[in-house]
C-alpha positions in Angstrom: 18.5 22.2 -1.7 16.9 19.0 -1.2 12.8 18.9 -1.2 11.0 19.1 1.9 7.5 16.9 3.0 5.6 19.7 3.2 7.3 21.4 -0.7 6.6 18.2 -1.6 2.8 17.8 -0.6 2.4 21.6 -1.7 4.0 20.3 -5.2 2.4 16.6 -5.7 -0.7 17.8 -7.7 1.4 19.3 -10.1 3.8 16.7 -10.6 1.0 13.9 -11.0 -1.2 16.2 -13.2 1.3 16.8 -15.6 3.9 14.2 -14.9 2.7 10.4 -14.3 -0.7 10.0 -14.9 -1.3 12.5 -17.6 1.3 11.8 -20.1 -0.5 8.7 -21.6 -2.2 11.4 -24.2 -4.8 8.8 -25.5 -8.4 8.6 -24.4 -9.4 6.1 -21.9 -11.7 3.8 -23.8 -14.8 3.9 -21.8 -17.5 1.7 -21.0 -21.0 2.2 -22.5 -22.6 4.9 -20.9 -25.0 2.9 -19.6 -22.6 1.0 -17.2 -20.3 3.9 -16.5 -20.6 5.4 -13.1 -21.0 9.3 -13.0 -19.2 10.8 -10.2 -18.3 14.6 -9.0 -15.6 15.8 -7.6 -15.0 18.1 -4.4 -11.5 20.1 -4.9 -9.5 20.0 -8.3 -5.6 20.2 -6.4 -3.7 18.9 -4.0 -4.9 15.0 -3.4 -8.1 15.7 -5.3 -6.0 16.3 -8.1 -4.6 12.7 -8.1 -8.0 11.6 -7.7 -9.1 13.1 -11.0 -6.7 11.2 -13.0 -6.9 7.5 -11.0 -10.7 8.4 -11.6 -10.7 9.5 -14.9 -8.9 7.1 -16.3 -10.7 4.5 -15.6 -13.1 2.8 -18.1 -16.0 2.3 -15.6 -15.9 6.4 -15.0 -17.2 9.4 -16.4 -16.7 12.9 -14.0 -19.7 14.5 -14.3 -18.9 17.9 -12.7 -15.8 19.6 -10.3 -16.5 21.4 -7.4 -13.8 23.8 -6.3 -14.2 27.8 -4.0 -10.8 28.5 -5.6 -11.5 29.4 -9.5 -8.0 29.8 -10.2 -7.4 26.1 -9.6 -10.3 25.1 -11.1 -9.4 24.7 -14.5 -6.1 22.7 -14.5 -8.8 19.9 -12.9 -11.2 20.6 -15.7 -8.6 20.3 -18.4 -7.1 17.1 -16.5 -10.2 15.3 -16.4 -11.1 16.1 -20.0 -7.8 14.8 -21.4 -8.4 11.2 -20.1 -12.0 10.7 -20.5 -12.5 13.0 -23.6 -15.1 14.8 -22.1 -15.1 18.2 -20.2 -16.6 18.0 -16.7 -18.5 21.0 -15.9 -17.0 23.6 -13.1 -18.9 24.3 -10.0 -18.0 27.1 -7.1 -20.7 25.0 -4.5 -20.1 21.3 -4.3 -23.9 21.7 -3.3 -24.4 21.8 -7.0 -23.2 18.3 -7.0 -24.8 16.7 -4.3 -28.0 18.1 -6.0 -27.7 16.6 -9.5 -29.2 13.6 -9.5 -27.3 12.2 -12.4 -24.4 11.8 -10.3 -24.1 8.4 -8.7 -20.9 8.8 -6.4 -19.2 11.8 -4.6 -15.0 11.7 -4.6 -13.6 14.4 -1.8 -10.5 15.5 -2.1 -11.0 18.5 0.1 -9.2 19.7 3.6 -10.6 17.4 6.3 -12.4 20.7 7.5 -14.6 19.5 4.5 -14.7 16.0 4.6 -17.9 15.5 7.5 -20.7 17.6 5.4 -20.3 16.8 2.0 -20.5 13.0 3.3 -23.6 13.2 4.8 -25.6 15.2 2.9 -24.4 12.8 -0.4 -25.6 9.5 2.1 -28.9 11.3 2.2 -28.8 12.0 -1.0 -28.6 8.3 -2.4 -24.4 8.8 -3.3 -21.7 6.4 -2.9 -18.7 8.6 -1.2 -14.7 8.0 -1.9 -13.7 10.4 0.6 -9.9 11.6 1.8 -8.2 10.8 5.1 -8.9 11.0 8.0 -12.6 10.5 7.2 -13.1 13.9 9.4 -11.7 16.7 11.2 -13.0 15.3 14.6 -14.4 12.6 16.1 -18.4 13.9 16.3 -18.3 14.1 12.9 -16.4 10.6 12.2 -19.6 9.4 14.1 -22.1 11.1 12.3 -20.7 10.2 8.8 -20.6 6.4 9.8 -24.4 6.9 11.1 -25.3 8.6 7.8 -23.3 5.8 5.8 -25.5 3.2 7.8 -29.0 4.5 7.7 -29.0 5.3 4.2 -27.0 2.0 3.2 -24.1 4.0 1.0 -20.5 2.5 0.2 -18.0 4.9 1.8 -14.6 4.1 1.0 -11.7 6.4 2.8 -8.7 7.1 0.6 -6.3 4.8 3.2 -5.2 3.5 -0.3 -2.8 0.7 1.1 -5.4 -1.1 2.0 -6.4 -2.0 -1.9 -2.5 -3.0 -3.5 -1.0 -6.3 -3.3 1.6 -5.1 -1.2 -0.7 -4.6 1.8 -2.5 -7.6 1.6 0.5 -10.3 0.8 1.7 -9.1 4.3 -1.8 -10.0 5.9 -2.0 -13.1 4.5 1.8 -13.6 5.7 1.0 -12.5 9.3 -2.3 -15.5 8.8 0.4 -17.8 8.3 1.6 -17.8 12.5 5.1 -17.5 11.6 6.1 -14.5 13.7 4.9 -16.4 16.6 2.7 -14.9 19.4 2.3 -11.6 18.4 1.7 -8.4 21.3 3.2 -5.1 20.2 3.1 -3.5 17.0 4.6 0.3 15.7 3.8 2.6 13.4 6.4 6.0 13.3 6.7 9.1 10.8 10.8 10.2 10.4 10.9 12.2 7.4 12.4 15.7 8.1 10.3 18.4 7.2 10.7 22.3 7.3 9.4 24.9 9.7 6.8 27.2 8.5 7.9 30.2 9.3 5.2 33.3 10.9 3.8 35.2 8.4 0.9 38.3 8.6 -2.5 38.3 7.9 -3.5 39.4 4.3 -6.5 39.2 1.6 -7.8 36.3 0.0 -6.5 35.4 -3.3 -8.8 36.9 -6.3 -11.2 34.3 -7.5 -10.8 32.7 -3.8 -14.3 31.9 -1.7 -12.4 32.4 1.5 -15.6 32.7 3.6 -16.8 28.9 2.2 -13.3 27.8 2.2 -13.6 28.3 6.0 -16.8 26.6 5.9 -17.8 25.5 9.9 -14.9 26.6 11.4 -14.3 29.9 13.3 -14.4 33.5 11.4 -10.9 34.6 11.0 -8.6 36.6 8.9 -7.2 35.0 5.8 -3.6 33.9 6.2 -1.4 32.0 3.6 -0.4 29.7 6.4 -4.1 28.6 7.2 -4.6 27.8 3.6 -3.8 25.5 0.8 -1.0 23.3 1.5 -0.4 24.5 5.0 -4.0 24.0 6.6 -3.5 20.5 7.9 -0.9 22.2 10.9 -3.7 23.8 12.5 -6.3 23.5 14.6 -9.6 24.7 13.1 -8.9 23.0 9.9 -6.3 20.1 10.3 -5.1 17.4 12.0 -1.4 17.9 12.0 1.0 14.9 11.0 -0.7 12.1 12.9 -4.0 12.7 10.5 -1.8 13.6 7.8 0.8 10.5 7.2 0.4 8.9 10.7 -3.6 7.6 9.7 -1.4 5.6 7.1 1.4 4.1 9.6 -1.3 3.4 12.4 -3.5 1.7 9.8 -1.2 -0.6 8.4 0.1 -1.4 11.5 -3.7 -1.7 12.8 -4.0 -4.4 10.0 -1.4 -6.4 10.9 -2.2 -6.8 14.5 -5.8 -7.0 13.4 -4.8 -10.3 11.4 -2.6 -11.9 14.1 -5.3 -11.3 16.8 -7.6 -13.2 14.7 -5.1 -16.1 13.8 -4.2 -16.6 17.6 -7.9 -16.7 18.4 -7.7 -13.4 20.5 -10.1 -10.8 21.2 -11.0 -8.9 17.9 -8.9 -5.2 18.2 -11.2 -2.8 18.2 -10.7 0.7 19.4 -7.7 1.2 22.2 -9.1 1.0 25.8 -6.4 3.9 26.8 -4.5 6.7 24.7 -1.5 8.3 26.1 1.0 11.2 24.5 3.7 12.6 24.8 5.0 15.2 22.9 4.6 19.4 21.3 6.8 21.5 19.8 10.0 20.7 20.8 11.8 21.2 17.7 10.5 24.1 15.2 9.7 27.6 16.8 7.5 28.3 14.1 3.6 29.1 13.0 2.1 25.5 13.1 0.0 24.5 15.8 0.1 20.6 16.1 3.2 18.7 18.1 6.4 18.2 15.5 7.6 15.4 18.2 4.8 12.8 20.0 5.0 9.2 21.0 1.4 7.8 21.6 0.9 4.6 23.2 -2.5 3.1 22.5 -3.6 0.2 24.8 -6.2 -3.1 23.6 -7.7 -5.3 25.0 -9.8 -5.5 28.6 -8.3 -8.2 30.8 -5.2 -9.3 31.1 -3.8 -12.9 30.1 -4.5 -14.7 33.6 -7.9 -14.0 32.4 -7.6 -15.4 28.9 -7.3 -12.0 27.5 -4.4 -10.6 26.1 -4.1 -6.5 25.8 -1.7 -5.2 23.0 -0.1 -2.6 22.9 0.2 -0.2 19.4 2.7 2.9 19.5 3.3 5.7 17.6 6.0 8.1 17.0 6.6 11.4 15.1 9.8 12.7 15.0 9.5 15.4 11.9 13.3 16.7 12.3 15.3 13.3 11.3 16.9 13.5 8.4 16.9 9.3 8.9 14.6 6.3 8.5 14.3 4.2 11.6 14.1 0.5 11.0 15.1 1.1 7.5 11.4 3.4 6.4 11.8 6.9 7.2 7.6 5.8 7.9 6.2 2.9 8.2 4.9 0.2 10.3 6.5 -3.1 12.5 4.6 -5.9 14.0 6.5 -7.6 16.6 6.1 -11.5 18.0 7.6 -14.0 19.5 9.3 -15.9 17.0 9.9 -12.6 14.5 8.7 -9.3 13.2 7.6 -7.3 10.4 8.6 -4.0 8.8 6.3 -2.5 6.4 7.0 0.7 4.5 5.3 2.2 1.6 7.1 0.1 -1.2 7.6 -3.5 0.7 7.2 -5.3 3.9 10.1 -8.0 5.2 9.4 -10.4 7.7 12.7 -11.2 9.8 13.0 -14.0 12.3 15.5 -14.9 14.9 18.9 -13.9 13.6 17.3 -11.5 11.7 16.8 -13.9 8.9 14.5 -13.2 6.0 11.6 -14.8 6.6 9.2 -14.1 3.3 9.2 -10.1 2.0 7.1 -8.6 -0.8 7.1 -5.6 -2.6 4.5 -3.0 -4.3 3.5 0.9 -4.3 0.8 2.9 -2.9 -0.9 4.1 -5.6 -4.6 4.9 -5.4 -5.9 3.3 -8.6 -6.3 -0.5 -6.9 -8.3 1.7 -4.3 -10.5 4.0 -6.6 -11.3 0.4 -8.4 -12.3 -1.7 -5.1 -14.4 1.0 -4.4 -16.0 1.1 -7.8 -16.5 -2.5 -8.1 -18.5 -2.3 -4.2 -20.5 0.4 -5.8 -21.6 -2.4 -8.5 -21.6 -5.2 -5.9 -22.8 -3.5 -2.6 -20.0 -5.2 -0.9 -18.0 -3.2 1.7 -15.0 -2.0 0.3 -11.1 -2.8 1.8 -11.1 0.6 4.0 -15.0 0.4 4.6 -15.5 4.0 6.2 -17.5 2.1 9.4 -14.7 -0.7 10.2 -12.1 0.6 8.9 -11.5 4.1 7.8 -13.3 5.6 11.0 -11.1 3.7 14.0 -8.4 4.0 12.2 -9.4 7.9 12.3 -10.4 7.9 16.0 -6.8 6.3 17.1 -5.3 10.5 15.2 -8.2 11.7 16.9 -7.4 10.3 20.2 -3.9 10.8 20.2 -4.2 14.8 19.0 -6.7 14.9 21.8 -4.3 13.5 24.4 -1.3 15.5 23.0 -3.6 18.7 23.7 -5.2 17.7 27.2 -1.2 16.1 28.7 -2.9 12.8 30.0 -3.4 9.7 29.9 -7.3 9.2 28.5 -9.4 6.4 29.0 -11.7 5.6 25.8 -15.4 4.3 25.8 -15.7 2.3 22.5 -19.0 2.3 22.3 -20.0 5.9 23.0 -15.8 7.1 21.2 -16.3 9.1 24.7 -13.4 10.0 27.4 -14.2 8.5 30.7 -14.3 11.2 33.3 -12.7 13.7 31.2 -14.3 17.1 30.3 -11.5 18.5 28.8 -11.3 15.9 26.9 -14.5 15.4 25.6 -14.7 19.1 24.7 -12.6 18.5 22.0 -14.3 15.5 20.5 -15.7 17.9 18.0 -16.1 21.7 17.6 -17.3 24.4 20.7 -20.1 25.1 17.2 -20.1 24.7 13.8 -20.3 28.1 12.3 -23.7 28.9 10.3 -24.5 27.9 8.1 -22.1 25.1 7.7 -23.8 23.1 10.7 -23.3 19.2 11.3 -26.5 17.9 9.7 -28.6 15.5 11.6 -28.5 11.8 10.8 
């Protein structure tokens, strides 16, 4: 039976703990301790686990401590860790523990985006540098607030939008620089790998060893369910934000970068955030537990004229189909950027540029892999520079456009978007779910 997204996501920790990045048995030779940047780590699975390793094996690092609420998973991130740095972070059941130390220079979180907002801001206000996940949060009020802590207290906050940092990526920026796709209007970004259903399944008790009530941290009280946790947590509501925040941050972003760069070499308008979000879409496919839409298009509108005015609007769509067992313009995810005189496709391994005739134009090639990431953000910690997904510039609108399009998905309307408050115009509904009804005590949004 072949493997499914979701095994595979469910699966990924343990194949690059114990596969990839962990069969190089030799030490990292470090720096001296003196230069080395201490870091902690929130969650020890899953992406965090990843983390760990790119982390860990690098010479600049040393991982202080691991936070984790599940103590069973705990110790595979320990013994991770301690293999490539030769040294044997301590464990921790309350990231708090980590925010507190004052050793500890930078914060890495690798936690459900539930868990992303908090553990930001309170390590902004507590002098730390902060690698965290994507989407930077689990809703747009506390995107804002993490970019406002991140400001005020003057913190590098790179968000884990990895792409951003490998060759790959930026080969096809400087491609798009060149003008040769022409005048350049529409650009794509689509998710086509078929996934499983998740089937219904009953409430039950919390795994031994398992803080379920901090695992929940500010969202609602409810039962524990196997569905609502690891793995399966990012198809629901309270804690996730279904496939768009999942993969889709990644498509919209790299197509957000492309049309970023060709706006600036035709001397537009910078992007910014879309003046209108529309989608289209639920659950049209699986009859199943998750909560988010399995099939969506989302058509997000730029600009504020038109071009009898000298402006000229783009337009930037998005598709999910989660049921194909097929890749659409030959990525079964990825990105296009469309002009006049050619396009792009980018996937997750190579970008091609085509002109008319479809003739190769210039191509490149390159993985995904984090490590160029974790090391831009490390050497902004040094330099104070912003790093290549810069949480303010970057990693939050590129956050808001999941956001928005969830929100729309939910609501069934068109929504007008005020960039400079990330408010609906003349929507209630809409607003409403901008962030949470409360934050559940005593996990409250702290004040910037």
């Amino acid at each position: 039976m072949s493997q499914t997204r979701r095994s595979f996501i469910q699966g990924s920790s343990v194949a690059v703990a114990s596969g990839v990045l962990l069969s190089h048995l030799d030490q990292v030779a470090k720096a001296q301790a003196s230069e080395r940047i201490r870091v902690g780590v929130m969650g020890s699975a899953g992406r965090a686990a990843s983390l760990i390793a790119s982390f860990a094996s690098n010479k600049l690092v040393e991982i202080v401590a691991i936070a984790d609420i599940d103590a069973n998973r705990l110790p595979k991130g320990l013994e991770s860790a301690e293999k490539l740095q030769g040294k044997k972070p301590r464990g921790e059941s309350d990231f708090r523990k980590l925010i507190d130390d004052k050793s500890i220079d930078a914060i890495v979180i690798g936690a459900p985006d539930h868990w992303h907002a908090i553990p930001t801001i309170l390590a902004c206000q507590a002098g730390k540098d902060v690698y965290v996940e994507k989407p930077d949060s689990h809703n747009i009020v506390e995107g804002m607030r993490m970019v406002a802590a991140m400001r005020k207290h003057k913190r590098v906050v790179q968000m884990g939008s990895q792409h951003r940092s490998t060759e790959r990526m930026q080969s096809a920026i400087e491609f798009v620089k060149t003008g040769k796709l022409g005048r350049c209007v529409v650009a794509k970004a689509w998710e086509s790998s078929k996934q499983g259903a998740l089937p219904v399944r009953p409430d039950g008790t919390p795994p031994a060893g398992v803080d379920y009530d901090m695992w929940l941290g500010s969202a609602a009280k409810r039962p524990f369910n196997p569905n609502r946790f690891h793995g399966n947590w990012r198809w629901f509501y309270d804690f996730g934000t279904g496939d768009l925040g999942n993969d889709g941050v990644h498509r919209l972003d790299m197509a957000v970068a492309v049309l970023a760069a060709a706006c600036e070499t035709q001397k537009d308008e910078p992007l910014g955030l879309p003046t209108s979000i529309f989608a289209n879409g639920g659950k049209w496919y699986f009859d199943d537990a998750q909560e988010f839409p399995d099939t969506l298009q989302v058509n997000y509108e730029f600009g504020s004229g038109n071009v009898k005015d000298g402006k000229h609007p783009k337009l930037l769509t998005y598709e999910m189909r989660v049921w194909t067992p097929y890749g659409y313009l030959g990525e079964s995810e990825g990105s296009a950027l469309f002009g006049d005189q050619g396009y792009m496709v980018l996937g997750n391994n190579r970008w091609i540029a085509y002109g008319r005739g479809n003739e190769v134009l210039a191509k490149g090639e390159g993985d995904s892999h984090e490590k160029p990431h974790v090391q831009n953000f490390l050497d902004c910690i040094k330099s104070r520079a912003k790093p290549y997904c810069d949480l303010e510039t970057i990693g939050h609108p590129a956050s808001v456009l999941c956001h928005s399009g969830n929100i729309s998905a939910r609501v069934g309307r068109k929504l007008t978007l005020d960039a400079a408050t990330e408010t609906f115009v003349g929507d209630a509904e809409a607003n409403a779910l901008r962030g949470r009804t409360e934050w559940r005590k005593p996990w409250i949004l702290p004040e910037v």
